[in-house]
C-alpha positions in Angstrom: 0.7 23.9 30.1 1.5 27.2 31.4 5.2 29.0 32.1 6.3 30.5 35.4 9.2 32.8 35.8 11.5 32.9 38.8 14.1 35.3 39.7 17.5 34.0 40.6 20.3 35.9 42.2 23.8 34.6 40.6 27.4 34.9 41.9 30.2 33.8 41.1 32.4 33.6 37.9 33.4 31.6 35.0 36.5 30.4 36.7 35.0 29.4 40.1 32.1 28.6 39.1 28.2 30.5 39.7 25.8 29.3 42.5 21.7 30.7 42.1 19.5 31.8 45.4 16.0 32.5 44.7 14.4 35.3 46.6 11.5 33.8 46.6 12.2 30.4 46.7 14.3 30.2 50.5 16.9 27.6 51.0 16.7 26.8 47.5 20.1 26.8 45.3 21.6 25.9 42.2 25.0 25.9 41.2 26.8 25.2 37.8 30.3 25.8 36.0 29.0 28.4 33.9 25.6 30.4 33.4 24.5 27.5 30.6 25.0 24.8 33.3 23.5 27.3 35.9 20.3 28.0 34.2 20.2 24.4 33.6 20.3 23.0 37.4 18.1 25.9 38.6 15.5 25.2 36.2 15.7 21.5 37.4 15.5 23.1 41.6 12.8 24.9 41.0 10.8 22.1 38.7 11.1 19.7 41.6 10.3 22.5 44.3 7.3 23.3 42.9 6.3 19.7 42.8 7.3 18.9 46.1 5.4 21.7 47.7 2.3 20.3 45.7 2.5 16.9 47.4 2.5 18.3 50.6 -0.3 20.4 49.5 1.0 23.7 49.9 0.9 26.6 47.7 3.5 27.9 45.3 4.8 31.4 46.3 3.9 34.4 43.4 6.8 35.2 41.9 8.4 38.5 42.5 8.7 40.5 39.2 12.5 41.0 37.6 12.3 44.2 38.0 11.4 44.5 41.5 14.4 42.4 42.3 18.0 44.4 43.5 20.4 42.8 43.1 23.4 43.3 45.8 26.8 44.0 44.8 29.0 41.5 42.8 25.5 39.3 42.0 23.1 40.0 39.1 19.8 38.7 38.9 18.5 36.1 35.8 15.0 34.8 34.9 14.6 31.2 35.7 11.6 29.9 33.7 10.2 26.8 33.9 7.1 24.8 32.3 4.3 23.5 34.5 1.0 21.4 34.1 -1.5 23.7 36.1 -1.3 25.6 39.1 -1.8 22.8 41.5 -5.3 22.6 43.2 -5.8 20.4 46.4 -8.1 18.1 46.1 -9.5 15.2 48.6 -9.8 11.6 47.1 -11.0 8.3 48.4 -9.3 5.1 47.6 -9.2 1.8 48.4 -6.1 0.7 50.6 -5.0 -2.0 48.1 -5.6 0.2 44.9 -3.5 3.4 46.9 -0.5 0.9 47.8 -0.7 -0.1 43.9 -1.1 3.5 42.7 2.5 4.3 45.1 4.2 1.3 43.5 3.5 2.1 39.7 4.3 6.0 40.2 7.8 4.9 42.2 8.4 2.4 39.2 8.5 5.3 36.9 10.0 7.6 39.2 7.0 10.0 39.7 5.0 11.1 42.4 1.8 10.2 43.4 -0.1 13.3 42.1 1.6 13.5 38.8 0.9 9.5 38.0 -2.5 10.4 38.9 -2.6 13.7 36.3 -1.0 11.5 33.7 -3.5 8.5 34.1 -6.1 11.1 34.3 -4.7 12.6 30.7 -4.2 9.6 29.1 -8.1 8.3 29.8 -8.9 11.8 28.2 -7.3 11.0 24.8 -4.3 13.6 25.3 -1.1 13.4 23.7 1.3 11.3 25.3 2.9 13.2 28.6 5.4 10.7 28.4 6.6 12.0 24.7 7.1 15.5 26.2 9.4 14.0 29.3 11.3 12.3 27.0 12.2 15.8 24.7 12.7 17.7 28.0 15.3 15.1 28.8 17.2 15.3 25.6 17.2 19.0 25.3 18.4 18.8 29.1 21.0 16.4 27.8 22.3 18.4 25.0 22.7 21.4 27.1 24.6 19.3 29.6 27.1 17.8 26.6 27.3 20.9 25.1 28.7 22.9 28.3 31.0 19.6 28.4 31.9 20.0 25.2 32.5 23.9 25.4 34.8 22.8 28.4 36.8 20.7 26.3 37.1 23.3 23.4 38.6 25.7 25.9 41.4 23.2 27.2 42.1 21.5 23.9 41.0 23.5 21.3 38.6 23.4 18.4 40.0 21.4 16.0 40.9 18.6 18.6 40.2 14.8 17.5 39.1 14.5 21.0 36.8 17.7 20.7 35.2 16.3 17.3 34.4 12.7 19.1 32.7 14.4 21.6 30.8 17.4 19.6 29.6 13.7 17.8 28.7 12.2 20.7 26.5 15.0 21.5 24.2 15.2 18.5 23.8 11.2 18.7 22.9 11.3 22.3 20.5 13.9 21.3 18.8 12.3 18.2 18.7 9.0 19.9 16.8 10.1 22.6 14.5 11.7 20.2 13.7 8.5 18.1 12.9 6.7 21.9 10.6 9.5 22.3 9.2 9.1 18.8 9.1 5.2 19.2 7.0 5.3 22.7 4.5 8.0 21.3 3.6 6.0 18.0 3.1 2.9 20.1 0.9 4.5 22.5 -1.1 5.7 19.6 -1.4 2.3 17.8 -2.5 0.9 21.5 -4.8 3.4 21.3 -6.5 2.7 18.3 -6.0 -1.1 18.8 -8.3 -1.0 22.0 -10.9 1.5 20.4 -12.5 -1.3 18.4 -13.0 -3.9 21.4 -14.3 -1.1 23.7 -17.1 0.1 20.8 -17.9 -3.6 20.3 -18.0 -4.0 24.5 -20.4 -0.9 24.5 -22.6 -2.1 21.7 -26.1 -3.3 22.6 -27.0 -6.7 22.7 -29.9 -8.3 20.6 
C-alpha cells in the first residue's frame, strides 16, 4: 500500500457550500456542504479516477507539489490524499474466452473491476490478509465521516442537547461499530477457510506409496 497526495483547489463557503478542481486531475470535481464532506467526496473522485485510468491502461499524472500550487483569489488549495495498491503496471494476459466472461461476472457481482478482482485473487492465493477486511474499514470510517457532518448539520439547526441530535449522534457510533464487527466477522471466516483447506491440500500434495 502506498499514499499519493493530490492538490485540490476549494471555493466556496460554509453556507453555499465548497466544490474541489484538481490541477492535475482535469474535469475532475468534488463538491460537499462543508470542507469534512469535501475532503470526503474528493478523496472518493480521485480513488475511482485513478482506477479508471488503470483499466484503460493509462498512466496516473505526477502530482504537482502543494507548494507549487497558487491558488487564485477567493480559493485556497488542500491536500487530497488517498491510499493506493501499487502504481499500476500494464501488463498483457491470456485467457480463455469462457474463464474472461466468468472473471467479468464475479468482479461485477462484487462491484469491482476487472484488474482489481484479479489483484485480490492474486493476493488472496499469496496468503495476504484479507483485502476485503480493509474495504470494509474504509467504508465505515467513510460512513462515520458522512453521519458525523450530518450530525454536525443537525447540531447547528437544533442544538446540542436536542433528543433528536442524541438519536442521531447514536446512530452514528452503531452504524460505525456494526460495520466493524461485519468486517471482523468476514476476516475470521476467511482465516478459518484458510486453515480448513490447508490440510486437504498437504494431504492432496503428499506422495503416494
Amino acid at each position: 500500500m502506498s499514499h499519493i497526495l493530490f492538490v485540490a483547489l476549494v471555493t466556496g463557503n460554509h453556507e453555499a457550500g465548497y466544490q474541489a478542481s484538481f490541477p492535475d486531475l482535469p474535469d475532475l470535481h468534488a463538491q460537499g456542504g462543508d470542507l469534512g464532506e469535501l475532503l470526503v467526496a474528493a478523496r472518493r473522485a480521485v480513488t475511482d479516477h485513478l482506477d479508471a485510468l488503470a483499466n484503460a491502461g493509462e498512466a496516473w499524472p505526477t502530482p504537482t507539489p502543494l507548494e507549487a500550487v497558487r491558488p487564485q483569489a477567493g480559493s485556497m488549495t488542500i491536500p487530497v490524499d488517498v491510499t493506493v495498491d501499487d502504481t499500476p503496471v500494464r501488463v498483457n494476459i491470456s485467457l480463455g474466452e469462457r474463464l474472461l466472461h466468468r472473471l467479468d461476472a464475479a468482479a461485477e457481482a462484487r462491484g469491482m473491476s476487472r484488474s482489481g478482482f484479479i489483484a485480490q485473487s492474486v493476493r488472496v492465493s499469496l496468503g495476504e490478509r484479507n483485502p476485503g477486511h480493509a474495504d470494509f474499514e474504509a467504508t465505515a470510517r467513510r460512513l462515520q465521516e458522512e453521519f458525523g457532518a450530518l450530525g454536525r448539520r443537525i447540531t447547528e439547526s437544533l442544538g446540542p442537547e436536542s433528543a433528536f441530535t442524541r438519536r442521531v449522534n447514536a446512530l452514528d457510533d452503531q452504524v460505525f461499530d456494526g460495520v466493524r464487527r461485519a468486517a471482523e466477522s468476514v476476516s475470521a471466516a476467511m482465516s478459518r477457510r484458510r486453515r480448513t483447506s490447508a490440510p486437504d491440500s498437504a494431504t492432496h500434495d503428499a506422495p503416494q506409496d
